[in-house]
KOLLONU-655414 format. One line per 3 residues: number of its first residue (from 1); their letters; for each residue x, y, z of N, C-alpha, C. Coordinates in steps of 0.1 Angstrom, whole numbers. Layout:
BEGIN
NUM) A) X Y Z X Y Z X Y Z ~ ...
***
This chain:
BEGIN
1) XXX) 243 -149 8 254 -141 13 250 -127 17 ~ 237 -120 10 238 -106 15 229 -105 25 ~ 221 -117 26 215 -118 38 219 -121 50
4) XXX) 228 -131 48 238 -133 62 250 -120 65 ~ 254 -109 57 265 -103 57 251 -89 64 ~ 237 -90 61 228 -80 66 229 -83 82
7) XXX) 229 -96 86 221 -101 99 234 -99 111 ~ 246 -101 101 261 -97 111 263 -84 114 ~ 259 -73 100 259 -59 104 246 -57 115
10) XXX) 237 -64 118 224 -62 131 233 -68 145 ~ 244 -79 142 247 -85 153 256 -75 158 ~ 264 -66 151 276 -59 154 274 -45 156
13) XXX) 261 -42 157 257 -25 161 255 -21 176 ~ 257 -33 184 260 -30 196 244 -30 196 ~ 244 -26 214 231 -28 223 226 -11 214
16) XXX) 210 -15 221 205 0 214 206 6 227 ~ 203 22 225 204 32 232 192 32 240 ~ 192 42 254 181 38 260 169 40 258
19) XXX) 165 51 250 152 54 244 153 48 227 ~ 150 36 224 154 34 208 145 34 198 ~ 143 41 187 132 35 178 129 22 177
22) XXX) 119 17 181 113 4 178 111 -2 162 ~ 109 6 155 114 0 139 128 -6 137 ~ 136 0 143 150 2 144 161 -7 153
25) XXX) 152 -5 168 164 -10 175 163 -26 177 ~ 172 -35 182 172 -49 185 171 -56 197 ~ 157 -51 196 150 -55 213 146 -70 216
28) XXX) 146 -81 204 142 -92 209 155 -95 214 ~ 150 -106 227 161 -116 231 168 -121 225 ~ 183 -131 222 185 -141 212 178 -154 215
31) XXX) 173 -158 229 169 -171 224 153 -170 216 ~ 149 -162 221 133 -156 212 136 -156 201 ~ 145 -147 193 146 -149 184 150 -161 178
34) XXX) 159 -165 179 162 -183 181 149 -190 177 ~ 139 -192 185 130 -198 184 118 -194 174 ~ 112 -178 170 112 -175 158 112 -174 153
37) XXX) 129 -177 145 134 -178 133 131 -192 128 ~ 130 -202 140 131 -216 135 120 -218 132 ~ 111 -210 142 95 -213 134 92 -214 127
40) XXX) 97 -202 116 95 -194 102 100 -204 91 ~ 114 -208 101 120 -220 89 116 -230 86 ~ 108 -236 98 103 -249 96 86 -247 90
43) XXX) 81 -237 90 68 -234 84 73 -233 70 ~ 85 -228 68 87 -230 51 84 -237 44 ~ 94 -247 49 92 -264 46 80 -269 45
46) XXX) 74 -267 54 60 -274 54 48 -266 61 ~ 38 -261 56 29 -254 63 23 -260 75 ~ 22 -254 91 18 -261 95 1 -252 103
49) XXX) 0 -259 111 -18 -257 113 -16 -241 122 ~ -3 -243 125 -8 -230 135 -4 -213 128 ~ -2 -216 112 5 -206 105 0 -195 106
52) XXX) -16 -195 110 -20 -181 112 -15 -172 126 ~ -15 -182 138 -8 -179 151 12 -168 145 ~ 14 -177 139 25 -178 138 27 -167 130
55) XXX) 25 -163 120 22 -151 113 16 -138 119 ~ 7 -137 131 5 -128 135 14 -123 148 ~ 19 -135 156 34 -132 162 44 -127 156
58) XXX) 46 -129 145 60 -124 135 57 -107 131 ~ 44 -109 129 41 -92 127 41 -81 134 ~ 36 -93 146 38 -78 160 52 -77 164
61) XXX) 58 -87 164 69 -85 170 81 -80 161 ~ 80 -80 145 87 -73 139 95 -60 138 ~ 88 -50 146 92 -36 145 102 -35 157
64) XXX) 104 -46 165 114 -49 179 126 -54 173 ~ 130 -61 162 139 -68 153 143 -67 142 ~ 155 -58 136 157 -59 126 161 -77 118
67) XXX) 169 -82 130 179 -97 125 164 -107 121 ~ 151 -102 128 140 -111 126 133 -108 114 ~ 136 -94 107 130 -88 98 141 -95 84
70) XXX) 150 -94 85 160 -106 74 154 -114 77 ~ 152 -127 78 149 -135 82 132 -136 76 ~ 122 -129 81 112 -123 72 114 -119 57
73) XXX) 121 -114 51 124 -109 40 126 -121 33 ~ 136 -133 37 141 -144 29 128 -150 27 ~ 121 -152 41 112 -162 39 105 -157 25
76) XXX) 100 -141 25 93 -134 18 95 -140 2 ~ 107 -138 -2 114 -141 -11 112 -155 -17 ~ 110 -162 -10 110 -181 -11 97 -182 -17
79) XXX) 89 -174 -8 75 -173 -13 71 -173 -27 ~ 80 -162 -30 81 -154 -44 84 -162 -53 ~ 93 -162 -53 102 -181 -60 94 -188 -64
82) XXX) 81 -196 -54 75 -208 -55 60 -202 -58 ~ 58 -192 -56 47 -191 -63 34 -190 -50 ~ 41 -194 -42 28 -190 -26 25 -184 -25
85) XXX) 18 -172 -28 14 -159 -25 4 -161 -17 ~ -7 -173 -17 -15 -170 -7 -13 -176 8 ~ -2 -175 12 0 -184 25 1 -169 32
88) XXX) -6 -169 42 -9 -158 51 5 -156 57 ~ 17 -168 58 31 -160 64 41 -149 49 ~ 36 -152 39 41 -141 29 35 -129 30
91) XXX) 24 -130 38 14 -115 36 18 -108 46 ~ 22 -117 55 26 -109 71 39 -104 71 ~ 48 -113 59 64 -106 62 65 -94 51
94) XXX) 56 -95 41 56 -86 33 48 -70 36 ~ 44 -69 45 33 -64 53 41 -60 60 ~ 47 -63 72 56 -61 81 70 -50 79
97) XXX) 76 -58 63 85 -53 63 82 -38 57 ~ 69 -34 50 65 -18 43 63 -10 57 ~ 49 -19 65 54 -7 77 61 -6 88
100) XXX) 75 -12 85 88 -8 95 95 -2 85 ~ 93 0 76 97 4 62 115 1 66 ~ 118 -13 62 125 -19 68 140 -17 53
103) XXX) 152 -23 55 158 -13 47 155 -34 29 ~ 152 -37 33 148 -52 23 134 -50 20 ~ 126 -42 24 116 -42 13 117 -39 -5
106) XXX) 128 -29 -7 128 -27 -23 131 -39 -26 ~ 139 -48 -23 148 -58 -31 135 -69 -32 ~ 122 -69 -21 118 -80 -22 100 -77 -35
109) XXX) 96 -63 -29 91 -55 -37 96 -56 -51 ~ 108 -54 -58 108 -56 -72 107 -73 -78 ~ 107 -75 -68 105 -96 -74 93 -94 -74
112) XXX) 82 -91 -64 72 -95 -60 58 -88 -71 ~ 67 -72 -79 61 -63 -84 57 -64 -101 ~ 71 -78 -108 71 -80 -118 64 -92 -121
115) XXX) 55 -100 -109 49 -112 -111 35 -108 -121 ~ 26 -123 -124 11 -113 -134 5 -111 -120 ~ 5 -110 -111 -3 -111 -103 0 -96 -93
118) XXX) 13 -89 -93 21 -78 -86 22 -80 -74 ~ 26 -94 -76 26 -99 -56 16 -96 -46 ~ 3 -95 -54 -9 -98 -45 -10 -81 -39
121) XXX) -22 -86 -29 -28 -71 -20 -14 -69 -8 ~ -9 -78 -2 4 -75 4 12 -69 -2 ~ 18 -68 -13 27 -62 -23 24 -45 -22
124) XXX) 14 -48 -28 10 -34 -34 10 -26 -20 ~ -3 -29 -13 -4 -23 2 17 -18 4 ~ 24 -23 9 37 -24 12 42 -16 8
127) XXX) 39 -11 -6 44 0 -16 40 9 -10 ~ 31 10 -5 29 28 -3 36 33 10 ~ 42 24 16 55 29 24 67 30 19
130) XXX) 68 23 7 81 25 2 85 40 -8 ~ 100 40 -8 101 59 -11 111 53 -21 ~ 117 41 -25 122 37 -34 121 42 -48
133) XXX) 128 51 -58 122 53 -67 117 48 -78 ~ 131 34 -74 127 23 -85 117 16 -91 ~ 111 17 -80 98 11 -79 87 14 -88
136) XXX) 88 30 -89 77 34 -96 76 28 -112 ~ 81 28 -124 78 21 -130 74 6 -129 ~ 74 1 -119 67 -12 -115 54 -6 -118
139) XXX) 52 -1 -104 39 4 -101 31 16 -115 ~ 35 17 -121 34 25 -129 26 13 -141 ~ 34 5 -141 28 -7 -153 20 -13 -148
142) XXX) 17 -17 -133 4 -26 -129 -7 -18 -130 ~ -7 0 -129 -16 4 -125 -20 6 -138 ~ -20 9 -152 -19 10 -164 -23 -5 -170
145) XXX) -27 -17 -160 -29 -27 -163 -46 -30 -165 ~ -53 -37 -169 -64 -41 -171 -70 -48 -162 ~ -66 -50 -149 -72 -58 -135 -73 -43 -131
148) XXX) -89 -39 -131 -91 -33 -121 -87 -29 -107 ~ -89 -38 -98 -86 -37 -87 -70 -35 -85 ~ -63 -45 -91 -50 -44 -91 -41 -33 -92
151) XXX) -48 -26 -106 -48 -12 -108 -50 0 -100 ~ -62 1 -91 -63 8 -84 -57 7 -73 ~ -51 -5 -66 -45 -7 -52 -30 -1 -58
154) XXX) -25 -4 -69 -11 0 -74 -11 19 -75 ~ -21 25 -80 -22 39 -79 -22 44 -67 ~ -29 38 -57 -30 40 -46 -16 44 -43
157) XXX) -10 35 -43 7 32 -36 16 48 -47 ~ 9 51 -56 16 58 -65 11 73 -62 ~ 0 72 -56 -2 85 -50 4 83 -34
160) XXX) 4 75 -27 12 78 -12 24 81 -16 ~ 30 78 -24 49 79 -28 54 96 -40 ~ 39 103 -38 39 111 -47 42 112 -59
163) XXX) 35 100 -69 40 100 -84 25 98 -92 ~ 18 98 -88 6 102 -99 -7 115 -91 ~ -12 119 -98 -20 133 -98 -36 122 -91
166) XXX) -33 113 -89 -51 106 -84 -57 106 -95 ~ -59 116 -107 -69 116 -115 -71 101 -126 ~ -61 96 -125 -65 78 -129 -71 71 -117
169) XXX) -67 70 -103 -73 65 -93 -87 67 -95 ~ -90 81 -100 -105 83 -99 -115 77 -114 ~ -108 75 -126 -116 69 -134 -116 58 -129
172) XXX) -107 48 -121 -109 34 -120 -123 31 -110 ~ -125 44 -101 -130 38 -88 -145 32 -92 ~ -150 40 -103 -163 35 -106 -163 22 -112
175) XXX) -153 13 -119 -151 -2 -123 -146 -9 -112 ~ -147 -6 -99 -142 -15 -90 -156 -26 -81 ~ -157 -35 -85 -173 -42 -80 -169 -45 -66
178) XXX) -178 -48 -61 -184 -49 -48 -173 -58 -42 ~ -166 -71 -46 -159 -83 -37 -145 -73 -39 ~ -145 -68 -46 -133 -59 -49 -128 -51 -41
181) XXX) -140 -41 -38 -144 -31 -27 -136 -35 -13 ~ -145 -44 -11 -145 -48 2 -130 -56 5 ~ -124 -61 -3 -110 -67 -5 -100 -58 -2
184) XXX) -105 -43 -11 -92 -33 -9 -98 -25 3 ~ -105 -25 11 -108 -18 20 -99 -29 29 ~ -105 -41 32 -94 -51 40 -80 -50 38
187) XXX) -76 -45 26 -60 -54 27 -51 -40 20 ~ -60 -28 14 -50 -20 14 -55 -4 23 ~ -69 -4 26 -70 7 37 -71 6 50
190) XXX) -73 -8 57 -69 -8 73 -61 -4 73 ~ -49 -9 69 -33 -7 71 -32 7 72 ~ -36 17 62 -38 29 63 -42 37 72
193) XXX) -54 34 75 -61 42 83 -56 36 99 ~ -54 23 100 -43 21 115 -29 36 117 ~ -28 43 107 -18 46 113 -10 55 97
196) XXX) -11 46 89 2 48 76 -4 67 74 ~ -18 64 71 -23 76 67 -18 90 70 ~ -16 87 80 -11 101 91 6 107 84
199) XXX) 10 93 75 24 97 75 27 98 59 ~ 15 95 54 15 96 34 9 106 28 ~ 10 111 17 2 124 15 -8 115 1
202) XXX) -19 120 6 -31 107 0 -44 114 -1 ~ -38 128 -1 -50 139 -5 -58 140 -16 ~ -46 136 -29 -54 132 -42 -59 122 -44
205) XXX) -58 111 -32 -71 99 -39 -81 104 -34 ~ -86 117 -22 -97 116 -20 -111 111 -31 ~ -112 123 -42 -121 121 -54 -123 103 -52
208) XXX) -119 94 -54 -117 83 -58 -121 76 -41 ~ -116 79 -32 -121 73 -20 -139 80 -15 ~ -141 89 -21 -156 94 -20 -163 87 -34
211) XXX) -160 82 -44 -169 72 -54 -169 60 -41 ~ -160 56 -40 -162 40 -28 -170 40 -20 ~ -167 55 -13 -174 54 1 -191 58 -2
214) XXX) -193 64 -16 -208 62 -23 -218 51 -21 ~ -207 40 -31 -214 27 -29 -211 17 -18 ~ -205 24 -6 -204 10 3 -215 10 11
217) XXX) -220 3 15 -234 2 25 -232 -1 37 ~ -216 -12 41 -215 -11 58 -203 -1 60 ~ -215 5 76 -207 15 80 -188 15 83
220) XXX) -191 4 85 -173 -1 91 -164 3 83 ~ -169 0 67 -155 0 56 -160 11 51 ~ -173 17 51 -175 32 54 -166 42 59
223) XXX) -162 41 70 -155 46 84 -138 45 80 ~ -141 35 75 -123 32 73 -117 38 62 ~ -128 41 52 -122 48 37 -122 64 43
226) XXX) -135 70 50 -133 80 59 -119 84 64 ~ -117 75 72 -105 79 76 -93 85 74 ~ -92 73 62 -80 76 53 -80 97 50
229) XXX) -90 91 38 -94 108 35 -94 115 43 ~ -94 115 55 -97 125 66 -82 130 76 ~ -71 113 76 -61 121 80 -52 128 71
232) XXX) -58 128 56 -51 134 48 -54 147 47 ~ -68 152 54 -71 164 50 -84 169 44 ~ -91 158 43 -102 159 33 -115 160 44
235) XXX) -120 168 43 -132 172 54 -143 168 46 ~ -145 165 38 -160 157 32 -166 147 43 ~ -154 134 46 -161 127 53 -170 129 67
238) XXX) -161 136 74 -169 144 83 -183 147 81 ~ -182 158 72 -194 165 70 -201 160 64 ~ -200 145 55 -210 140 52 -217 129 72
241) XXX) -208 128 73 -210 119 86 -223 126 92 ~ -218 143 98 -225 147 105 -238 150 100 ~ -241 158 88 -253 155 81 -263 143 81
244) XXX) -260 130 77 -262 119 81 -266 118 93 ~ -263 120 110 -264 120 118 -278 127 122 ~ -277 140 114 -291 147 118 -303 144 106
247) XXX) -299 142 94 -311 144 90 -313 128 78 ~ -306 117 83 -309 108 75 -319 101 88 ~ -326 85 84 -334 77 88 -332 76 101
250) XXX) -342 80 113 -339 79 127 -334 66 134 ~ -334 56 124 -326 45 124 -313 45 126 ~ -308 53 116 -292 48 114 -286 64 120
253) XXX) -289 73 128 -283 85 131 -280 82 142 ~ -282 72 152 -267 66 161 -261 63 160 ~ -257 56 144 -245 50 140 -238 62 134
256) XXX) -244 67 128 -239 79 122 -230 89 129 ~ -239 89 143 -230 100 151 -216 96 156 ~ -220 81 160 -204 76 159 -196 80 151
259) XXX) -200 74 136 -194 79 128 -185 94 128 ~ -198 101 129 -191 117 130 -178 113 143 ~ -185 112 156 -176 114 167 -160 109 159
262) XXX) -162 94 154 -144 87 157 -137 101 141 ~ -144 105 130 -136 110 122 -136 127 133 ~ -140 130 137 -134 143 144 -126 143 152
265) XXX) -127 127 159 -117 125 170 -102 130 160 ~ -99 118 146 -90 119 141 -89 135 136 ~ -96 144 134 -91 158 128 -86 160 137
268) XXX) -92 162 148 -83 170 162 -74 162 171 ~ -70 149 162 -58 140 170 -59 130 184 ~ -73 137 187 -79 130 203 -93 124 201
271) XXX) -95 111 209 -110 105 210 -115 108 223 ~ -115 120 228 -119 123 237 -129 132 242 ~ -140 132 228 -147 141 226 -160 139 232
274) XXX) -168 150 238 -185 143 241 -189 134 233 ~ -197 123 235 -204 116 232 -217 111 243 ~ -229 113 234 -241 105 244 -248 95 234
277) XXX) -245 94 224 -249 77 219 -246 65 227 ~ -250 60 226 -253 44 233 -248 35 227 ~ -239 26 224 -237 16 217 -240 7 221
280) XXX) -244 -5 212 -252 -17 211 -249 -28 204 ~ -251 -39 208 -239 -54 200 -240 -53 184 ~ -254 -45 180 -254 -41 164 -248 -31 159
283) XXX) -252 -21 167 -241 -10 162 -228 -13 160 ~ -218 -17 173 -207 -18 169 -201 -26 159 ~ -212 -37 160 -204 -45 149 -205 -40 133
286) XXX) -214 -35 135 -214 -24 119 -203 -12 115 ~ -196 -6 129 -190 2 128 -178 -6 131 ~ -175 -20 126 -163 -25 126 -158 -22 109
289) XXX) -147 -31 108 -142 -32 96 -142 -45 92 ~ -151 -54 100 -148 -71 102 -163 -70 98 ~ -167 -82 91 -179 -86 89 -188 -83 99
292) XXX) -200 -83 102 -210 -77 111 -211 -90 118 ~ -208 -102 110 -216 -114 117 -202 -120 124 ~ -192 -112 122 -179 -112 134 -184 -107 149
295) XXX) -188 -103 151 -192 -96 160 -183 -85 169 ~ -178 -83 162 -159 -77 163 -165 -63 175 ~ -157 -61 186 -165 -49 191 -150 -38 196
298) XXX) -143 -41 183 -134 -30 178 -137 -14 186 ~ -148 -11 178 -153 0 181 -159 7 197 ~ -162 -4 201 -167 -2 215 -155 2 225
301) XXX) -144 -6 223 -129 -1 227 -122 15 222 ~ -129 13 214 -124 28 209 -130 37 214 ~ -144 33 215 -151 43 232 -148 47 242
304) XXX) -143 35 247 -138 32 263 -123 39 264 ~ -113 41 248 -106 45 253 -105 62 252 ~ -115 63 246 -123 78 247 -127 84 263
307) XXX) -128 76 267 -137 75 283 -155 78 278 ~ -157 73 273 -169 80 266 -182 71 281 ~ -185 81 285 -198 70 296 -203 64 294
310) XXX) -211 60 281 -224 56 279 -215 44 273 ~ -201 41 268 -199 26 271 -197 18 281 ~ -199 23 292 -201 16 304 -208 6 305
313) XXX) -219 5 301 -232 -7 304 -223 -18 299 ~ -221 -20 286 -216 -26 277 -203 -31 282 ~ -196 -23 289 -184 -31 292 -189 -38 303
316) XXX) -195 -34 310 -199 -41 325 -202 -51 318 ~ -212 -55 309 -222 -69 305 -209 -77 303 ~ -198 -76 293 -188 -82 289 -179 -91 297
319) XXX) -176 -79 307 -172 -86 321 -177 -89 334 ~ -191 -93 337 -200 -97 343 -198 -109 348 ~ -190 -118 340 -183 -132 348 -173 -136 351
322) XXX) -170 -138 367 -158 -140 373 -154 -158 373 ~ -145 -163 371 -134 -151 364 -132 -152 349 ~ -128 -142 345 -124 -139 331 -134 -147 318
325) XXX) -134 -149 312 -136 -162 307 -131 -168 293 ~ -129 -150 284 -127 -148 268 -119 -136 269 ~ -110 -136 257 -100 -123 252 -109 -109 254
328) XXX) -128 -111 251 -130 -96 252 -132 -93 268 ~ -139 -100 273 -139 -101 290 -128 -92 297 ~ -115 -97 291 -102 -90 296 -103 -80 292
331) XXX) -103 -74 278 -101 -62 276 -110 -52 282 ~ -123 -58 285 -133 -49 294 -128 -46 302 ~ -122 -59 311 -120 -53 328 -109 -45 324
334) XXX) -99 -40 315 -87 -33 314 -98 -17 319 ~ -105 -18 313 -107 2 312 -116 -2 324 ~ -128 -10 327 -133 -8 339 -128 -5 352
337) XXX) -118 -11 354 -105 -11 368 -97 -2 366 ~ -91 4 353 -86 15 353 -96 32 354 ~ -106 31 343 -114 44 344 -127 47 352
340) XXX) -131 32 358 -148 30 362 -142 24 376 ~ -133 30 381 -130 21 396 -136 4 405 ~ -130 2 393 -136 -18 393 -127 -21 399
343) XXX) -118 -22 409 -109 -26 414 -108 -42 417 ~ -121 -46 417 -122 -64 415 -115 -67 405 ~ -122 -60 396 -113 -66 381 -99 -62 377
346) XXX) -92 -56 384 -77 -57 385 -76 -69 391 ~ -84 -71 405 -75 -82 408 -81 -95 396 ~ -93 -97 397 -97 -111 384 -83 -110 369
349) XXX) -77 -97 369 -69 -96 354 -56 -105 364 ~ -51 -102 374 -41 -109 379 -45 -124 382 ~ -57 -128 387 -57 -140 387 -60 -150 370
352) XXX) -62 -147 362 -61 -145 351 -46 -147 351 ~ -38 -136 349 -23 -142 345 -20 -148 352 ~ -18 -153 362 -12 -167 371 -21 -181 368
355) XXX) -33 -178 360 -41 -192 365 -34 -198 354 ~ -35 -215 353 -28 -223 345 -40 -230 338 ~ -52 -231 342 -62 -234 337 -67 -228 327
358) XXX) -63 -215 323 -64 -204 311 -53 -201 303 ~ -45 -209 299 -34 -207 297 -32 -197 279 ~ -43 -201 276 -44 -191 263 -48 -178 262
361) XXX) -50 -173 281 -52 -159 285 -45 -151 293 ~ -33 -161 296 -22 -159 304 -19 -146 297 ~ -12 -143 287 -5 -136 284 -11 -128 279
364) XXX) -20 -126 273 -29 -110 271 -35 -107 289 ~ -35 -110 296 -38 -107 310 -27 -99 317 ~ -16 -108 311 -5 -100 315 -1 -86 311
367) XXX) -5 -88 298 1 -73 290 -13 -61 295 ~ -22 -68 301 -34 -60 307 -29 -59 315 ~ -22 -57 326 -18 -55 338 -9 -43 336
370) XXX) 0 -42 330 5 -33 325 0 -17 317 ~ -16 -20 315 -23 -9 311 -30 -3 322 ~ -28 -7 336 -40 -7 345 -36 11 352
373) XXX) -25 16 350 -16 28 357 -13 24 370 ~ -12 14 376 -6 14 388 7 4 387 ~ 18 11 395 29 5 392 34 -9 397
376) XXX) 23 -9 404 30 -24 417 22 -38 402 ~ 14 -33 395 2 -42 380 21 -38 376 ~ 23 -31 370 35 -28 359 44 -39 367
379) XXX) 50 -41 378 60 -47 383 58 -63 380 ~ 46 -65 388 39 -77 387 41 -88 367 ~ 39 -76 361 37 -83 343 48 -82 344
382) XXX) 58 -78 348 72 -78 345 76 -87 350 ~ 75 -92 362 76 -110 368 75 -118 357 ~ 61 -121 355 51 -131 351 59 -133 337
385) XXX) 64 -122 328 65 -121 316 78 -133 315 ~ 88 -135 326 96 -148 327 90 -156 322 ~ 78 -161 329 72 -173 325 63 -177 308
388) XXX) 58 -161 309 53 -163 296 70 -168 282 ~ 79 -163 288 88 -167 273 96 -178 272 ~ 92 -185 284 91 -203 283 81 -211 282
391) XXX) 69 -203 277 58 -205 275 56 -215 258 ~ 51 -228 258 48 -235 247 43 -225 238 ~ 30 -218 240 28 -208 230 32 -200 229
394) XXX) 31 -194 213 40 -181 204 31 -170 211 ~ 20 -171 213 11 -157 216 15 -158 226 ~ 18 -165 240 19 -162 253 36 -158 250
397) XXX) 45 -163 245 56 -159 243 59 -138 235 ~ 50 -140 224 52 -122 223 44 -114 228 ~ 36 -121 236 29 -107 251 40 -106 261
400) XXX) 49 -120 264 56 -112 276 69 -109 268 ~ 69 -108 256 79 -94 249 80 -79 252 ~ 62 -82 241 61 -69 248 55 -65 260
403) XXX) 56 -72 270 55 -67 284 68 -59 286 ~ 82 -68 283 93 -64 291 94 -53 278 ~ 94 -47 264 101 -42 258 91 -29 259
406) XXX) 80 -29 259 68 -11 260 64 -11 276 ~ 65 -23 287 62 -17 301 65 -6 302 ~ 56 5 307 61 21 309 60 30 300
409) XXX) 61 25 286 68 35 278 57 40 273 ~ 46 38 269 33 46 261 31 37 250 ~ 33 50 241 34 40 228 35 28 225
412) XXX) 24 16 214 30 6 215 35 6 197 ~ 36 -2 188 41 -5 179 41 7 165 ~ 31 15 165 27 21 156 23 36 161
415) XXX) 31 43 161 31 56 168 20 61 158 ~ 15 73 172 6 80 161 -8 78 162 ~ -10 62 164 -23 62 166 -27 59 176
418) XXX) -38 63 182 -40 60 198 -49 45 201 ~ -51 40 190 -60 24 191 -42 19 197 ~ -32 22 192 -19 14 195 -15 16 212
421) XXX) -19 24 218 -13 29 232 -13 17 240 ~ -3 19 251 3 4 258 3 -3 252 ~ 1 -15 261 6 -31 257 1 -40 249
424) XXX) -12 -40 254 -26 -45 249 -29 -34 243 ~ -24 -30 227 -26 -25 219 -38 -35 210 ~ -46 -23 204 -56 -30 194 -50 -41 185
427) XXX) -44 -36 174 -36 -40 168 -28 -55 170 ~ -15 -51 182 -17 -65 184 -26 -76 185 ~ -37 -72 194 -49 -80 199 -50 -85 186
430) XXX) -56 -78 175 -61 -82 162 -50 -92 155 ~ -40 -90 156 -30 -100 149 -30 -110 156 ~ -26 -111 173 -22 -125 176 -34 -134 181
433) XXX) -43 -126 188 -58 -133 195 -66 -135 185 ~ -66 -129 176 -77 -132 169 -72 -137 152 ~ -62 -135 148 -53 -140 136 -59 -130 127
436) XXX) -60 -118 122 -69 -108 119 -57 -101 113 ~ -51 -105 100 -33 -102 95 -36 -86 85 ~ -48 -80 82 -47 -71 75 -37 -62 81
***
């Protein structure tokens, strides 16, 4: 009942206004939604093969829908009940609903908070958006608990919400082992460092995020504990970065300077800084947050959207084959055609979203058309985007969402950070192309 009596108060607020918060306002369609919701329902029932797809459409497209975010919450809930915690659609609704900091996170957070388990790395992570006060004695007893890790990911949440001094975060950080490490770097500091960081005061875990960043050896989850500390205020990482850069092994002081470059970018808010490092299929994948042997080239994008030159080579090799052929291909030609005057590859991104023979590139092609700055690419994804939402697939279906719901507007899902700008936002990319749910 208070979930149906939630989803009538979303039905009865009328249309949103014309500029609307996207956590907030009720931008999906009803038949989209419609369809969904049914997804969600029938994956309840029975898990099916495409639950990671499915899970990462529900995430992106969450901050567009409150009535989709109930709906998320129940499912959340069911979860809870039965004991599923590891089915990647509880991680994504629980996840979803902390950073829209949606108004059913407390209710689902104190079920999830009193399990032995504190509702998993989703749970906790989630908490540190929440301002609930109730909460804190949850969090207060997990972190006071004897699972390590558990403990420390719950402090975590206890210092974003302003209720512990760090100085327990920091006795734990030396008993946290290596699979541990690397666990809460995945599942409670991407989330952070995408974006939350900028908006939590997380100054006192520094001490405790510089024990981690001691013992970690790849640069990526290096970079990403960096981060954190660094939109909080904490200039260590930096300065250890740039040091590093000049006077460690002439090996690793290209990676390094990266390093320095992306945490300076974040002090001064812009990635738009000199750079003459070269990146390389090794480097980047080191300075991912994804295994090395992902080959993830995260970071190389974050060059290009720097305009940085010397990723040029690199994007060129990427998109070297006409036409298109893979998700990173496209993303190349986005900055090549926009910043490197490739104007072929504007047109290869359009032929790309029309072709039917690609149909699993249709719709990231499309939301690349839309990043290209020319309006007649903007008009065009706004056609196409018809087709994508009678589209069999859920990925081709929430690219031409967010075609019609961010065309124009800047910003995509997660203000604040610039990996999120337009359509073909990182982020999404990482949830729906690649199922990548941290």
């Amino acid at each position: 009942m208070v979930r149906a009596k939630a989803a009538a108060e979303v039905e009865t607020r009328g249309r949103p206004a014309a500029t609307p918060a996207l956590a907030r306002a009720e931008i999906l369609d009803k038949a989209t939604r419609s369809r969904l919701e049914g997804e969600l329902d029938a994956a309840i029932k029975r898990r099916p093969s495409h639950e990671r797809k499915l899970a990462g459409v529900l995430r992106t497209l969450a901050p567009l829908s409150p009535s989709l975010r109930v709906a998320m919450a129940d499912a959340a809930e069911t979860f809870i009940r039965r004991g599923t915690l590891d089915r990647e659609l509880y991680g994504a609704c629980v996840r979803s609903l902390g950073e829209t900091r949606d108004k059913n996170l407390s209710t689902v957070l104190r079920r999830a908070l009193v399990l032995d388990s504190a509702g998993g790395a989703p749970a906790l992570s989630a908490a540190c958006f929440s301002t609930d006060p109730s909460l804190g004695p949850l969090l207060a007893k997990v972190a006071s608990g004897h699972k390590a890790h558990l403990a420390f990911a719950a402090d975590t949440a206890r210092v974003a919400r302003g209720e512990s001094s760090g100085v327990h975060l920091t006795s734990l950080a030396p008993m946290i082992k290596e699979s541990h490490r690397l666990a809460l770097c995945a599942e409670i500091f991407v989330p952070l460092a995408r974006g939350g960081a900028t908006s939590l005061d997380l100054a006192k875990a520094g001490p405790a995020l510089a024990v981690l960043r001691g013992a970690e050896r790849h640069l990526g989850r290096w970079l990403v504990m960096g981060e954190v500390a660094t939109a909080s205020g904490d200039p260590s990482p930096l300065d250890d970065a740039r040091v590093r850069a000049t006077t460690g092994p002439s090996s690793a002081r290209a990676a390094w300077s990266l390093v320095a470059w992306a945490l300076e970018g974040r002090t001064r808010g812009v990635e738009m800084l000199p750079l003459s490092a070269r990146p390389t299929v090794e480097i980047v994948s080191r300075l991912s947050d994804r295994p090395s042997a992902d080959r993830d080239a995260t970071f190389l994008f974050r060059m290009a959207r720097g305009r940085v030159a010397s990723a040029r080579p690199m994007l060129e090799a990427l998109a070297k084959e006409l036409p298109l052929s893979n998700e990173v291909a496209v993303r190349a030609a986005v900055f090549l055609a926009r910043d490197h005057g490739r104007a072929d590859l504007a047109a290869a991104l359009l032929e790309t979203a029309t072709s039917e023979r690609k149909d699993e590139l249709r719709g990231l092609a499309t939301a690349a058309l839309c990043d290209l700055g020319d309006p007649s690419m903007v008009d065009e994804a706004r056609r196409l985007s018809a087709g994508l939402l009678a589209s069999r697939s859920l990925v081709n279906v929430a690219w031409g969402v967010l075609v019609r719901a961010l065309a124009g507007r800047g910003p995509a899902s997660v203000p604040g950070d610039p990996a999120n700008a337009g359509v073909l936002s990182e982020t999404a990319f990482r949830w729906m192309q690649w199922g990548w749910l941290e």
